[in-house]
N, C-alpha and C positions, 0 to 999 in steps of 0.2 A: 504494500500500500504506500504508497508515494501523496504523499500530503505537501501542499503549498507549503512553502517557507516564509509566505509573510499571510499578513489579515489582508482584508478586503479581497479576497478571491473565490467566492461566495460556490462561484461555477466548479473551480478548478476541486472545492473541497468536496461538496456534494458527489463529484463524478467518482473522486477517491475514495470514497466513502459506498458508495454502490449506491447512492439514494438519486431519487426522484426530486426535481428542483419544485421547493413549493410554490401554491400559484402565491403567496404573499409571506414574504420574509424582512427580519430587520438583522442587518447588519453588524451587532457589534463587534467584529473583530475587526473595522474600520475605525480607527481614531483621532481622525483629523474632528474639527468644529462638527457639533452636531446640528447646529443651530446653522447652517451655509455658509457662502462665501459673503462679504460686507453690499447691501446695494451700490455702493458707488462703483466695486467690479462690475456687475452683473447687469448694468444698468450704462454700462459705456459706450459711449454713441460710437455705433457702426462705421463712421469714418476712421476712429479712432485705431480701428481692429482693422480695417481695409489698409490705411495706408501701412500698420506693421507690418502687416501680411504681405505686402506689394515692394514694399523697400528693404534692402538688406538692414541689418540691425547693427548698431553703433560694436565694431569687436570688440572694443575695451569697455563695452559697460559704464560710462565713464558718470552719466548725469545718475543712475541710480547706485553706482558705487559713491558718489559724491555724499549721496543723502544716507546711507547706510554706515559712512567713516561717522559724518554730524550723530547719530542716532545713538554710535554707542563712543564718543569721546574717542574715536584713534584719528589717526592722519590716514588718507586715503591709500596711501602705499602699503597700507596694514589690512586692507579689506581684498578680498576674493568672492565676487558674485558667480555661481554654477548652474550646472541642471540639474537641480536640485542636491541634497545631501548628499545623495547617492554618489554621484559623480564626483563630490568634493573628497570622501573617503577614498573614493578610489585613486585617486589623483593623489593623494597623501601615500597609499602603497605605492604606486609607483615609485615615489621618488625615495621612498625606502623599502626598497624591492632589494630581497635577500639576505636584510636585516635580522635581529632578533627583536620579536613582539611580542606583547603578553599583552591579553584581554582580560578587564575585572570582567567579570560573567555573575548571573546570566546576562545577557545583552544580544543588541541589534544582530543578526545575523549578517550582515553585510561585511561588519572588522573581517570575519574572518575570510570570507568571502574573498575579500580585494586580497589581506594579506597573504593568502595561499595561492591568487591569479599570481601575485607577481614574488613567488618563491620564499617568502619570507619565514623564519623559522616561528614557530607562533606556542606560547605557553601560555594555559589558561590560570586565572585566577579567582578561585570559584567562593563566591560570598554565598555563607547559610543564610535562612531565614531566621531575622527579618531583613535579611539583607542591606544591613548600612555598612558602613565602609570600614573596612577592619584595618587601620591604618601601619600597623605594624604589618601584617600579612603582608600586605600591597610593598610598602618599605625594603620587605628580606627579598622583594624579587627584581629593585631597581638596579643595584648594580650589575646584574646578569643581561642585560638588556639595550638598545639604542632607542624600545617606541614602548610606552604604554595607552590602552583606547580603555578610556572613563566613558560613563554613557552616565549623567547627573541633570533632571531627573532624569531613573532608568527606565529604559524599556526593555524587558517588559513589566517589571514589578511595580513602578510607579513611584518607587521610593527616590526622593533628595535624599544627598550628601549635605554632611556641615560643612558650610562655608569654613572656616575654620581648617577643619581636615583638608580639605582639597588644596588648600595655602600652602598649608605644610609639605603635602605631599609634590606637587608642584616645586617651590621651592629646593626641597631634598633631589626633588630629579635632577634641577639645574645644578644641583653642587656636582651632581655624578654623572651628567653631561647625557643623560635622557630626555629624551620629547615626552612632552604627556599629551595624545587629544582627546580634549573634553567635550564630547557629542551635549549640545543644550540643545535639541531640535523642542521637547517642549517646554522651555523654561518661562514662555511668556504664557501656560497654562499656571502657573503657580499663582500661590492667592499673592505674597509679596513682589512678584516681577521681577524680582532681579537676578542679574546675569553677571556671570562675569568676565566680561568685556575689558574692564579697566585695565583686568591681573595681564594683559597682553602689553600693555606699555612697562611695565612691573618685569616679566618672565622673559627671555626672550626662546623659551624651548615651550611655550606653550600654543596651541593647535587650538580654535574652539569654533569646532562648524554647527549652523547654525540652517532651521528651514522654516521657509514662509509657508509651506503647502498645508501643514499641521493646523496651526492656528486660524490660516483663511480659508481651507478646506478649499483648494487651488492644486490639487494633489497631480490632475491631467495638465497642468503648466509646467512643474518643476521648474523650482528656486528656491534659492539657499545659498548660505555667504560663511565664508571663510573669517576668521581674526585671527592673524597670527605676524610674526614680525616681519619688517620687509624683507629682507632677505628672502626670508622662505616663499613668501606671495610671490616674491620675481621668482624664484625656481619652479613654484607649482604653474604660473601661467606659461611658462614653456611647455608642459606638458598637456596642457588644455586646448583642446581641437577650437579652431577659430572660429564665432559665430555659436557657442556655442552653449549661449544665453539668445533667445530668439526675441524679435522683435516686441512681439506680443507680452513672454513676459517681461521683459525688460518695464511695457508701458504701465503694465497689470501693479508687480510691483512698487514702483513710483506713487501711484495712487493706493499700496495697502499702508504705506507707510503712515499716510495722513490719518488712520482708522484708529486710534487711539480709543475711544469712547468705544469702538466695537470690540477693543479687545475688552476690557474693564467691562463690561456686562456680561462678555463670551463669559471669563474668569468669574466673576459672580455667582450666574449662573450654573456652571459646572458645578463648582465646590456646595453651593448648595443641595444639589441635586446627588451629587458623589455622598454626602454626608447621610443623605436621607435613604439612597438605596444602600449604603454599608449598615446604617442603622437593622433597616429591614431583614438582610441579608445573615447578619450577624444573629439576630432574632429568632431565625431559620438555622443555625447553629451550621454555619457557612464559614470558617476563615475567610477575610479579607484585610490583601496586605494595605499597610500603610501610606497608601498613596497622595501625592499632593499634585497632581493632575488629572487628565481627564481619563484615564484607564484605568484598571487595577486588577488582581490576581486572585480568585475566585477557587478555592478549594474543599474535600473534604476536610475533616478533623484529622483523619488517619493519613492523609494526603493519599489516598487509592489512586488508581490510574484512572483518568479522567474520560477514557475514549464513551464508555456507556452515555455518562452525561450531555458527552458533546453530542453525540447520536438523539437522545433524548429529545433534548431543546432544537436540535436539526428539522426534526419533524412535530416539532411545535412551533416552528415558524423562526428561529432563535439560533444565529449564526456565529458561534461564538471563536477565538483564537484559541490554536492548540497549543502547544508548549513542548512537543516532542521534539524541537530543534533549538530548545534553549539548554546549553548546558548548565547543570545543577536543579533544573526543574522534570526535565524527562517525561512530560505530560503527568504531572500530579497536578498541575492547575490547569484553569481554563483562564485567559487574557480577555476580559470585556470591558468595552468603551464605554462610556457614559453620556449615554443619549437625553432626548428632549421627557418628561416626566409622564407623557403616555407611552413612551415606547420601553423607559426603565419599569414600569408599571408592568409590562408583559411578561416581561424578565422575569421579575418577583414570581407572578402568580407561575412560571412555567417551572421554576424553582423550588417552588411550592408544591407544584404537582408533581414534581420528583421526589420530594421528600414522602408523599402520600402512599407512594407505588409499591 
């Protein structure tokens, strides 16, 4: 059985699964905004979309790397806009292709992904639950090493690191002449918002990519930006195929920056909504980890294997993320998003009627 390796593949999981696609399903193993993309995208006069479409796109990026250096305090030589995350990781094994790498885990399945396309020797760093950052662990494996991939908040558990820890650890790599990259794709889901951005003028071995697709639910655009020192932005844009940030998003972007007020109710709303189905769920005698974004990690007590459940809620409409390609979780949980409060509402009662069975 060959199971997708990421969420939102709603088609690819069913078929592996030998089921029947229902005529109406919800989505959680999707985690971008649940709430859409901002009117002011969705809502862009068609000239706008024509002429990106019709004209090459600026290849340096240059008017929305301008506004993304303003955004987070560096100078523009510090900033790298891509196609999306994915592409910015990749672009990082590249240029440390053959390297020695170690992933705190569980995490995005991509680290490893790139880091094995381009040879790189790769040691994992496996956090228990409740998976916060065990800063000594992480410590005994820096000097072994030239790259470590943080993922804060993670995915998929949903858990922040202390700011604090990641200083430290950060700092101790640069004494022992390691990179650290710190994946923030959803750090502007946190109820506080802060990133950090500054610790790049501060570090100069620290990597921290970052995506717009998450938070604007703009996932079929791909975008997302790099912060890291100059140096290393001039080496990664060598490797970045030309154009290859498209017109469209390039303009998309520009205008999600302005959307301040959309993110601060996006964040609102989630954590409220996260709070009230962890409540429920918990009630239901359901672990759920400690997350402070818009997803989190759903298991039994005994942490059993998960496949039953996810079958279960398959054909009750309820499409949840596996976890049999997260190292350290092996499918003992199930990964779900945190949608609008009739569609968490579904969830409960289908969780419910599992518990009944």
């Amino acid at each position: 059985m060959l199971l997708p390796n990421h969420g939102a593949n709603p088609k690819q999981l069913i078929e592996a699964l030998g089921k029947q696609m229902p005529y109406h399903f919800i989505d959680f193993s999707e985690n971008t905004n649940p709430f859409g993309s901002p009117a002011a995208v969705t809502q862009l006069p068609i000239v706008d979309f024509t002429k990106a479409m019709t004209h090459y796109p600026d290849p340096h990026v240059t008017e929305l790397t301008s506004k993304l250096a303003q955004k987070n305090d560096v100078s523009e030589n510090k900033v790298l806009v891509g196609n999306g995350a994915a592409e910015l990781i990749f672009l990082i094994a590249n240029f440390f292709q053959r390297k020695r790498v170690a992933i705190v885990e569980p995490a995005f399945s991509e680290y490893l992904d790139a880091c094995q396309a381009f040879e790189c020797t790769v040691t994992s760093i496996v956090l228990p639950p409740p998976w916060q950052l065990d800063l000594n662990l992480v410590l005994s494996a820096i000097c072994d090493i030239d790259v470590l991939f943080l993922c804060s908040p993670n995915n998929p558990t949903g858990v922040r690191y202390e700011l604090a820890d990641i200083i430290d650890l950060v700092d101790e790599a640069e004494k022992q002449g390691t990179y650290v990259v710190l994946d923030e794709a959803f750090y502007d889901f946190s109820e506080d918002g802060y990133g950090l951005h500054r610790l790049v003028n501060q570090f100069s071995n620290l990597l921290i990519v970052r995506s717009l697709t998450k938070m604007f639910a703009i996932a079929g655009i791909r975008l997302g930006y790099l912060l890291a020192n100059a140096d290393l932005i001039e080496e990664l844009k060598k490797r970045q195929p030309t154009w290859s940030v498209n017109g469209i998003a390039q303009q998309v972007g520009l205008t999600l920056l302005k959307e301040v007020s959309f993110v601060q109710q996006t964040v609102l709303n989630i954590h409220q909504e996260r709070r009230r189905v962890t409540r429920l769920l918990k009630d239901l005698d359901y672990f759920v980890s400690d997350s402070a974004v818009n997803f989190y990690l759903l298991a039994e007590r005994d942490r059993r294997d998960t496949m039953p459940m996810l079958v279960f809620l398959l054909e009750k409409g309820i499409i949840a993320r596996h976890t049999y390609n997260f190292n350290g979780l092996n499918g003992g949980y199930l990964r779900l998003a945190v949608k609008n409060s009739e569609c968490n509402d579904q969830l409960v009662d289908a969780l419910s009627a599992w518990r009944k069975q």
